[in-house]
Each structure stands twice: as structure tokens, then as C-alpha cells.
SEDO-485763 format. One record per atom (N, C-alpha, C): residue number from 0; atom name; x, y, z. Coordinates in steps of 0.05 Angstrom, whole numbers, always signed. Layout:
(rec NUM, CA, (X, Y, Z))
...
END
This chain:
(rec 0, N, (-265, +1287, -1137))
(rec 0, CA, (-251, +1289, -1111))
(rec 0, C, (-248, +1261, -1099))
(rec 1, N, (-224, +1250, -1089))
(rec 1, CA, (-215, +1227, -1078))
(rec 1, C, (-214, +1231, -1057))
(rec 2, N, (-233, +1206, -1040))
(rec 2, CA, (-250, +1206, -1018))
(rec 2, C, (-225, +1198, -997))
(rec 3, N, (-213, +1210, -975))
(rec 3, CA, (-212, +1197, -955))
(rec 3, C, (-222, +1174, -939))
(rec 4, N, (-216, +1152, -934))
(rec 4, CA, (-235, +1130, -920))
(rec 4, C, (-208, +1123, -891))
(rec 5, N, (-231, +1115, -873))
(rec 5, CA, (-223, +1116, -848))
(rec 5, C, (-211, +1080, -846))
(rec 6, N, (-186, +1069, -843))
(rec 6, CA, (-175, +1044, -848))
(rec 6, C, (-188, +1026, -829))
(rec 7, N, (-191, +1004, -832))
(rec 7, CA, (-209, +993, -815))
(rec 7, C, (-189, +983, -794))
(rec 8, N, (-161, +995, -788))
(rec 8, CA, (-146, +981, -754))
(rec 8, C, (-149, +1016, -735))
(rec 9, N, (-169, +1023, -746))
(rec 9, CA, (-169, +1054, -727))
(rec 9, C, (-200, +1046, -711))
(rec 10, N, (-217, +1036, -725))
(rec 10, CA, (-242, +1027, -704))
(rec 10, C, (-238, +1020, -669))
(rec 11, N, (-219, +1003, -668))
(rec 11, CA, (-218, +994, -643))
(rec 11, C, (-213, +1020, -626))
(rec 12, N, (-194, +1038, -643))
(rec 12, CA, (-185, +1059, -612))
(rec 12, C, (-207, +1084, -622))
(rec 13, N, (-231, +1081, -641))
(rec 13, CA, (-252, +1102, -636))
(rec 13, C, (-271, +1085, -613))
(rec 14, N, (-263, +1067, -611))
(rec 14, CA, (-284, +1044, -580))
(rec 14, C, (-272, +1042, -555))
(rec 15, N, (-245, +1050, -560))
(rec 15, CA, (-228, +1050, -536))
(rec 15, C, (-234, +1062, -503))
(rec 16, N, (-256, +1079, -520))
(rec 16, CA, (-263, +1095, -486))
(rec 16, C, (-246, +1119, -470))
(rec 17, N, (-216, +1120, -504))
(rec 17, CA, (-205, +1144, -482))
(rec 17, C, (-210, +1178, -494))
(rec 18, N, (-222, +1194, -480))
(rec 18, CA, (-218, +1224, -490))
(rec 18, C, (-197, +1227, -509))
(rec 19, N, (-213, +1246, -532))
(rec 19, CA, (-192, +1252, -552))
(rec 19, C, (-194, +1285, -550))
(rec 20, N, (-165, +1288, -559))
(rec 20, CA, (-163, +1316, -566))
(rec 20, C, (-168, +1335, -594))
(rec 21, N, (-189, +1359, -592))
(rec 21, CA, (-194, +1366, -612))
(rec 21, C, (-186, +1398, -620))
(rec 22, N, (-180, +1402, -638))
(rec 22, CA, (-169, +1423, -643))
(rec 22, C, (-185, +1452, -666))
(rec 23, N, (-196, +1469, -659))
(rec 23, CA, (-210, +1480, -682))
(rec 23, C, (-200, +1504, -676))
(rec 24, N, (-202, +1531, -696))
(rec 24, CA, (-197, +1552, -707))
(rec 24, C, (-216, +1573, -710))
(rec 25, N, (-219, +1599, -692))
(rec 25, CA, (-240, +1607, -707))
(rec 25, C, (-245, +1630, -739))
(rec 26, N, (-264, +1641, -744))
(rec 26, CA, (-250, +1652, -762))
(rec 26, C, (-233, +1666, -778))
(rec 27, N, (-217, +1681, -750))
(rec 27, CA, (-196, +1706, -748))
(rec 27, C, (-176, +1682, -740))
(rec 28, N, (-177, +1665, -739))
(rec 28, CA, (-148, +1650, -738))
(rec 28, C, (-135, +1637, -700))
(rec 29, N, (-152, +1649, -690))
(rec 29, CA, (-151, +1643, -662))
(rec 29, C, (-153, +1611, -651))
(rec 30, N, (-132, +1594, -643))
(rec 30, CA, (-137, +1566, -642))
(rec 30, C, (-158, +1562, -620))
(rec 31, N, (-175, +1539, -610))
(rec 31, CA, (-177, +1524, -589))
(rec 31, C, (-169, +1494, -584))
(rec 32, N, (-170, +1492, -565))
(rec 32, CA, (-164, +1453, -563))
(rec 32, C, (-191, +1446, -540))
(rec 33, N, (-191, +1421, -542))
(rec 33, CA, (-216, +1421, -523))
(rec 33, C, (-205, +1380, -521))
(rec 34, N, (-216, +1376, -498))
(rec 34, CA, (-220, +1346, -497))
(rec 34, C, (-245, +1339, -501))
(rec 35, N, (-250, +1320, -524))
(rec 35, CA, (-284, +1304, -522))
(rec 35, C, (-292, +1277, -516))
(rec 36, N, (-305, +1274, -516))
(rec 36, CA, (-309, +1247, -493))
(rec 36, C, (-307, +1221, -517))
(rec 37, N, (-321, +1236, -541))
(rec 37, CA, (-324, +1205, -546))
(rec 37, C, (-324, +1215, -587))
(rec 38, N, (-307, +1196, -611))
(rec 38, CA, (-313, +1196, -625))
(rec 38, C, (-323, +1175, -643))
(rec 39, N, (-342, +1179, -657))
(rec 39, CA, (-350, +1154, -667))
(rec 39, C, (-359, +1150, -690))
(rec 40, N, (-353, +1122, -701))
(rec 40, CA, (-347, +1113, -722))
(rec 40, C, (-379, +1119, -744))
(rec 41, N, (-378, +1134, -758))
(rec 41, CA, (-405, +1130, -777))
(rec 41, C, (-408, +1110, -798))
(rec 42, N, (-387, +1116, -810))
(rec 42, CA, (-371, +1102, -842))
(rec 42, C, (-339, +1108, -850))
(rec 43, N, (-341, +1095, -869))
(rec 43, CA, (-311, +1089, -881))
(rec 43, C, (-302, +1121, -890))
(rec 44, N, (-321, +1142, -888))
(rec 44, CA, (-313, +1168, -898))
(rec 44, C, (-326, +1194, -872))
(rec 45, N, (-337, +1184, -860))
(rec 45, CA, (-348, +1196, -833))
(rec 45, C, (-344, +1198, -806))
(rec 46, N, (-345, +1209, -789))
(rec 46, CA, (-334, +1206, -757))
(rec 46, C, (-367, +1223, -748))
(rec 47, N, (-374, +1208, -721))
(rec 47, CA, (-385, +1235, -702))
(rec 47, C, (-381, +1240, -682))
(rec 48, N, (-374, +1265, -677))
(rec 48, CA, (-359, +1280, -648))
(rec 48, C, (-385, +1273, -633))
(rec 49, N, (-375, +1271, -597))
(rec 49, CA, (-401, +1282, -583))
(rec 49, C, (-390, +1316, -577))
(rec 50, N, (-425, +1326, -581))
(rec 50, CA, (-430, +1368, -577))
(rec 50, C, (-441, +1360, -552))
(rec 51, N, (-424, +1363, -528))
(rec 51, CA, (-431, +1367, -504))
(rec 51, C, (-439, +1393, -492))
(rec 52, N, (-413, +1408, -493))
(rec 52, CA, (-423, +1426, -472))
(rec 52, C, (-401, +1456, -479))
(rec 53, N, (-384, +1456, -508))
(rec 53, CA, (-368, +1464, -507))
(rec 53, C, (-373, +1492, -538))
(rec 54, N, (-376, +1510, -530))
(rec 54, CA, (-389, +1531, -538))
(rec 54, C, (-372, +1550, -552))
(rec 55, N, (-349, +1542, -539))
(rec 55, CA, (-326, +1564, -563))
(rec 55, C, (-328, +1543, -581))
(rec 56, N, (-323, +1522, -577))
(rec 56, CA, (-313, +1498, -603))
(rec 56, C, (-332, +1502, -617))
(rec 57, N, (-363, +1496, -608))
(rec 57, CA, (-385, +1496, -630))
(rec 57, C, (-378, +1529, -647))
(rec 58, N, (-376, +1540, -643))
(rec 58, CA, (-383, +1572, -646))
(rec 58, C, (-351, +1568, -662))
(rec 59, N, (-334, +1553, -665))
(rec 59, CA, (-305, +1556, -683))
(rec 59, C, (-314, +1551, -710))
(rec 60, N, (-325, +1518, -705))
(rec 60, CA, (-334, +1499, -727))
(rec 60, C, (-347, +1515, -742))
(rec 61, N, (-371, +1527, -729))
(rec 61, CA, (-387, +1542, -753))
(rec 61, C, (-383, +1560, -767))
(rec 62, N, (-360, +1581, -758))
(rec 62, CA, (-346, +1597, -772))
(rec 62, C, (-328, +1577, -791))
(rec 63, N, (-314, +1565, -782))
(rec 63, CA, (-299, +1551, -795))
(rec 63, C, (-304, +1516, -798))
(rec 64, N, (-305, +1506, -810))
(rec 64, CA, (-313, +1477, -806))
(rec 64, C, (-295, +1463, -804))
(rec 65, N, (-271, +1461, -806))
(rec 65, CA, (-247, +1443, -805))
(rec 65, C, (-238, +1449, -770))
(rec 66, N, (-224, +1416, -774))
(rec 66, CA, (-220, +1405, -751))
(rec 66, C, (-205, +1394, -748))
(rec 67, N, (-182, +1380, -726))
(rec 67, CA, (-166, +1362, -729))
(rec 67, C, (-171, +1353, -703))
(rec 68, N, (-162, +1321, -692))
(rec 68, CA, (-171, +1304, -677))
(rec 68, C, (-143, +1293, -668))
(rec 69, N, (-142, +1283, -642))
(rec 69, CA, (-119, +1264, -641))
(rec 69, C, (-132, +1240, -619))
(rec 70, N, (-124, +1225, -635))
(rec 70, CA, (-135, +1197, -613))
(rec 70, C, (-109, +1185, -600))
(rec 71, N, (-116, +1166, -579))
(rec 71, CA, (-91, +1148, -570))
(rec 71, C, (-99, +1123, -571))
(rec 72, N, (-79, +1110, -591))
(rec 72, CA, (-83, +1082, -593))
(rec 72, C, (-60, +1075, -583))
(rec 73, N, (-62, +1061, -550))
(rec 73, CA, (-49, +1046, -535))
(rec 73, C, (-36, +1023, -534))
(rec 74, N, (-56, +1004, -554))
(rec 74, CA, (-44, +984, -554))
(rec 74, C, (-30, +984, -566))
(rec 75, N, (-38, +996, -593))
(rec 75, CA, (-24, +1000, -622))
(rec 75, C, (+6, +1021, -613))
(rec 76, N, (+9, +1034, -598))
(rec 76, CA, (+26, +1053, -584))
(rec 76, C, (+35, +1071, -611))
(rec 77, N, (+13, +1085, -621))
(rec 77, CA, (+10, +1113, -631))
(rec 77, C, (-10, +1126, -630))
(rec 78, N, (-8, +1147, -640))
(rec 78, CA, (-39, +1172, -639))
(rec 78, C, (-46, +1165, -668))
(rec 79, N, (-59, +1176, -669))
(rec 79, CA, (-85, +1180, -703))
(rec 79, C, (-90, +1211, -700))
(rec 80, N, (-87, +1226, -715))
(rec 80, CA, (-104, +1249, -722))
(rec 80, C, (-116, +1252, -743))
(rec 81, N, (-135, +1258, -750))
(rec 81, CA, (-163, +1265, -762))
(rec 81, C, (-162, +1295, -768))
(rec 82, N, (-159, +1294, -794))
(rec 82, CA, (-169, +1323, -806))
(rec 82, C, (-190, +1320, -816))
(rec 83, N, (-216, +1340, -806))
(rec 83, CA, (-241, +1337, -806))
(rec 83, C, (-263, +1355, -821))
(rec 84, N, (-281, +1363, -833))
(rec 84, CA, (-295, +1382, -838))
(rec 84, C, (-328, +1373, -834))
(rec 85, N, (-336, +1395, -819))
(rec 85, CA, (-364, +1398, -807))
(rec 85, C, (-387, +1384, -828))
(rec 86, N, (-401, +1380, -832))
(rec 86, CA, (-427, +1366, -841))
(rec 86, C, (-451, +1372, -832))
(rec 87, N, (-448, +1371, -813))
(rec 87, CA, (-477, +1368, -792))
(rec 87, C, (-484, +1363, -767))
(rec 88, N, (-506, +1366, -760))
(rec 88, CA, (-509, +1357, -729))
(rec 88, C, (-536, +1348, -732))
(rec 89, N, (-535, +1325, -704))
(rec 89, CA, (-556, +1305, -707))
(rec 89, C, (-564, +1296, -679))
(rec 90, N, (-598, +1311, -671))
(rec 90, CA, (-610, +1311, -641))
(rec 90, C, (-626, +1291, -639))
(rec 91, N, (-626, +1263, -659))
(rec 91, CA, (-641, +1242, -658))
(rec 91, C, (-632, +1232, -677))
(rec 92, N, (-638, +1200, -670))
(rec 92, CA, (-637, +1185, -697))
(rec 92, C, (-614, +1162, -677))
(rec 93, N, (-602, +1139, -703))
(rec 93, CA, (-590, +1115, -690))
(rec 93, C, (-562, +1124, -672))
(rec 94, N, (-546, +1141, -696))
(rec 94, CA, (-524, +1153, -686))
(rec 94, C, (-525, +1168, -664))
(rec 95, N, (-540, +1186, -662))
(rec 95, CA, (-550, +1207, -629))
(rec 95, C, (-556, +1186, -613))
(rec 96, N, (-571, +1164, -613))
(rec 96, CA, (-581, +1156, -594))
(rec 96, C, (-558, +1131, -580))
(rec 97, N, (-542, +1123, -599))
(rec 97, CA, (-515, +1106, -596))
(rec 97, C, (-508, +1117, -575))
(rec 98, N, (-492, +1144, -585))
(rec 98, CA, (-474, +1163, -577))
(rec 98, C, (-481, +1164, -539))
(rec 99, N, (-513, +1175, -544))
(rec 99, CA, (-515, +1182, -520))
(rec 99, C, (-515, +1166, -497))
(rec 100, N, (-523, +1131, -507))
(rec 100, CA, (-522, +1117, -485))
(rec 100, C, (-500, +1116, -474))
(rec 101, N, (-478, +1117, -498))
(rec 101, CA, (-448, +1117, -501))
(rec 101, C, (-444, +1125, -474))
(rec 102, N, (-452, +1154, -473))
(rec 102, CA, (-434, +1181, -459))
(rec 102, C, (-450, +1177, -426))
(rec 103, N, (-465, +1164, -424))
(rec 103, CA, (-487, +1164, -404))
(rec 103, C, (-478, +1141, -389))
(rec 104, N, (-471, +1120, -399))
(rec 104, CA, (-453, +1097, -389))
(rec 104, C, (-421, +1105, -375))
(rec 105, N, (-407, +1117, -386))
(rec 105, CA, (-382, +1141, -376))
(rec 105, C, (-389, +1148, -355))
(rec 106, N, (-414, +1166, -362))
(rec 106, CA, (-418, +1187, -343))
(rec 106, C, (-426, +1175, -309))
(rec 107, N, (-446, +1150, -309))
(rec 107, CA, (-453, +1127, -294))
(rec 107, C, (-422, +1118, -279))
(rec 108, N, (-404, +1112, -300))
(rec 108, CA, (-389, +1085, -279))
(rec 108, C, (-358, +1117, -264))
(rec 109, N, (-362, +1137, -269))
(rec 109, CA, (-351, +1163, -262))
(rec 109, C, (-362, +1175, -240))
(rec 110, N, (-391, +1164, -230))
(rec 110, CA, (-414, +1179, -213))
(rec 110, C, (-411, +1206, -222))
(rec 111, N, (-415, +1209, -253))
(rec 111, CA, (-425, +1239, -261))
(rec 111, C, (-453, +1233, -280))
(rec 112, N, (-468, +1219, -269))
(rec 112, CA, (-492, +1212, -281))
(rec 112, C, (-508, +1238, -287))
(rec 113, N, (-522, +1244, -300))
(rec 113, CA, (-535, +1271, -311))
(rec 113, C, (-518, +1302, -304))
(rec 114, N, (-492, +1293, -300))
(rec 114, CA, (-477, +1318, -311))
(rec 114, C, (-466, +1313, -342))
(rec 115, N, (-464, +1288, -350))
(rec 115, CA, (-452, +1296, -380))
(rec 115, C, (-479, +1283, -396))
(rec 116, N, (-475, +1303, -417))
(rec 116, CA, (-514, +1302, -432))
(rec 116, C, (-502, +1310, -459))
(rec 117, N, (-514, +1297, -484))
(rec 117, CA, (-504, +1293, -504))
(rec 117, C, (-518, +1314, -518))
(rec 118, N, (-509, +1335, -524))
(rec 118, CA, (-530, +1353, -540))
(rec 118, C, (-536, +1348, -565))
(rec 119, N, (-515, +1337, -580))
(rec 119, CA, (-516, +1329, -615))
(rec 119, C, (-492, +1320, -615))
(rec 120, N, (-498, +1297, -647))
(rec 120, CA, (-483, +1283, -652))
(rec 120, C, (-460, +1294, -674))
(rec 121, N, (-442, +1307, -675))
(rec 121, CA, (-438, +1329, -705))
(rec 121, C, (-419, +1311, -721))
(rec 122, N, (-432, +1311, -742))
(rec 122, CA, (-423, +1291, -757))
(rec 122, C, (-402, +1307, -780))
(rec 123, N, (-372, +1306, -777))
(rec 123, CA, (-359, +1307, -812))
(rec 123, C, (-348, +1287, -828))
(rec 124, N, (-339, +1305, -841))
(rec 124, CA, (-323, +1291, -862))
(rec 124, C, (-295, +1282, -862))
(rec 125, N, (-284, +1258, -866))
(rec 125, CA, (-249, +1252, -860))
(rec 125, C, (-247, +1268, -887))
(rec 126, N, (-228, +1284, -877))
(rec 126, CA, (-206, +1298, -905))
(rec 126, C, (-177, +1280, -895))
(rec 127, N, (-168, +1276, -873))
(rec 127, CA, (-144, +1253, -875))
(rec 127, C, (-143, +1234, -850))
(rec 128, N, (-126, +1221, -851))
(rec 128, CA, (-117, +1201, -823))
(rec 128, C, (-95, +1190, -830))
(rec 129, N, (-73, +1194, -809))
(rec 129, CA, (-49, +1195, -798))
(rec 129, C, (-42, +1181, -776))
(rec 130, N, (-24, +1150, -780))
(rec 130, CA, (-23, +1144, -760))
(rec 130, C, (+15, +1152, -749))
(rec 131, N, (+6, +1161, -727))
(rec 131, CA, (+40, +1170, -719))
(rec 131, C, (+56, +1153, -691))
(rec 132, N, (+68, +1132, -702))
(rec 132, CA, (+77, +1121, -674))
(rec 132, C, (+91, +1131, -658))
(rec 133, N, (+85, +1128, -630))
(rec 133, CA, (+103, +1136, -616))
(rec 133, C, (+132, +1128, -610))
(rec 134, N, (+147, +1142, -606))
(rec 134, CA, (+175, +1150, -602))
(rec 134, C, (+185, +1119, -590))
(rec 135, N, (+201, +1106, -600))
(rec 135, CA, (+215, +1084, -579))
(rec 135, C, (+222, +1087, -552))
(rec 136, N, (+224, +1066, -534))
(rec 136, CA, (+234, +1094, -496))
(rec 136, C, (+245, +1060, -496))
(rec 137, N, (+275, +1075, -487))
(rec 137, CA, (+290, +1048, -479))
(rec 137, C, (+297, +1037, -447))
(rec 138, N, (+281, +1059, -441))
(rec 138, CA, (+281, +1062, -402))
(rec 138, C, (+301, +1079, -388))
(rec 139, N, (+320, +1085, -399))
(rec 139, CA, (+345, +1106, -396))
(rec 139, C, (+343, +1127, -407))
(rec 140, N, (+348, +1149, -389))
(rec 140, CA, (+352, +1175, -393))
(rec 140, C, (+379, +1182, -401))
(rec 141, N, (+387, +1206, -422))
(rec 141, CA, (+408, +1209, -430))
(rec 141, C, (+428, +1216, -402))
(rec 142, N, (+429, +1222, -390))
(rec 142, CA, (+436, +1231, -362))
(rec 142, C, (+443, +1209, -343))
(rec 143, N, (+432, +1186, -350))
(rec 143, CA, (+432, +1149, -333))
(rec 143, C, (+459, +1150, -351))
(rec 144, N, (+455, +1144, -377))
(rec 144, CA, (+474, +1133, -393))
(rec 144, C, (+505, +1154, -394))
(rec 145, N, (+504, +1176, -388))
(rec 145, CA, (+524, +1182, -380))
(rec 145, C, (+537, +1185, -358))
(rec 146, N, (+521, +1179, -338))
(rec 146, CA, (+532, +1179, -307))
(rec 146, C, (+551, +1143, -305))
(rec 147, N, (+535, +1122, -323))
(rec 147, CA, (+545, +1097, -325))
(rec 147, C, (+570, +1092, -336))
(rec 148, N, (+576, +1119, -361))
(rec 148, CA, (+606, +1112, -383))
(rec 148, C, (+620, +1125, -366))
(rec 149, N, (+621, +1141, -350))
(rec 149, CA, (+645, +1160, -342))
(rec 149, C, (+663, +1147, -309))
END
């Protein structure tokens, strides 16, 4: 099996600080989407979500372990999505404890200090990554440009 690996110009926008969107399935086929605070970099073939607080999502994964992710890379001016599969989850260790200062620092400069609490670190697997730029915007609406020719 040929490993997906995560390219090394996607790091900066898993540091970026902005909520990503995640998308899971449960086992009858029923979607969710959820926003998570923070994903992070394990390895060249790994990601770990933060498991805050979100109970249908956990309860999808485990029925189902696949996942898809969308990040925003701003500077870069496209998204990334991440097709993902479950691995594990992790209530200690370097990664958990990253994570959590991570999410605790957020939570701090937001004044939501001990409302967001890192329950586990859930670590999968990249099955792909997709970078999709965004659309060109030339500042004109189709509607400008015809009110100007006529």
C-alpha cells in the first residue's frame, strides 16, 4: 500500500490558528460537519484532531473511521482537504500535551479560559491531500460590468 505523505508547504496553515472544518459519516450514512479548533501535524503520514467536546463526531468516527478535513490557507489563498482514517486517541503523552497547551492558549487570549479542555488527541491516518485554490475575484460583479457596457 502507497503511503500518502502530508507535503511539507501544508505545515504552516496546520499552525495557522484558524478552525478547520470536519466532516464525518455515521454508519447508516447520515453526514455531520463540525468546526475543530486545532489540527496537528504528527508526521509526514499523520494528523491529530483536537476531541473536545463533540459527541456525535466522536460516536461517527467510531462507527466509521474516515474523515475529511478542510483547512484555510490564506496566504497561500486555497483550502487543503484531508481524507482521513481514525487510528487512535491519545490522553497523555508529547502530542496531548502540545495540543493542549495549544487549545488553552486560544482559549486564554478569547477569555474562554477553562471552557475549551482537550479531551484527546485522535490521531489518523492521511489517505489524501488536496490543494484547491481559490477562485480568482477581479473586484466586479457580473451586474457592475454590465451596467458599465450598456
Amino acid at each position: 500500500m502507497r503511503l500518502t505523505r502530508l507535503p511539507p508547504e501544508i505545515r504552516p496553515v496546520l499552525e495557522n490558528g484558524i478552525p478547520a472544518a470536519m466532516v464525518t459519516c455515521s454508519a447508516d450514512g447520515t453526514p455531520n460537519t463540525t468546526i475543530i479548533s486545532q489540527v496537528y501535524y504528527v508526521d509526514e503520514t499523520h494528523a491529530a484532531l483536537s476531541f473536545q467536546f463533540f459527541s456525535k463526531t466522536i460516536r461517527n468516527v467510531r462507527e466509521n473511521p474516515r474523515a475529511f478535513v478542510c483547512l484555510a490557507d490564506l496566504s497561500g489563498h486555497a483550502s487543503w482537504v484531508l481524507q482521513l482514517e481514525f487510528q487512535r486517541s491519545e490522553t497523555e503523552g508529547v502530542i496531548f500535551d502540545t495540543m493542549e497547551m495549544h487549545i488553552e492558549a486560544i482559549a486564554s487570549m478569547t477569555g474562554m479560559s477553562g471552557i475549551f479542555k482537550l479531551r484527546a488527541a485522535d490521531i489518523y491516518r492521511v489517505l489524501s491531500v488536496e490543494k484547491l485554490p481559490y477562485p480568482m475575484w477581479t473586484g466586479a460583479s457580473s451586474d457592475d460590468q454590465s451596467s458599465t457596457s450598456a
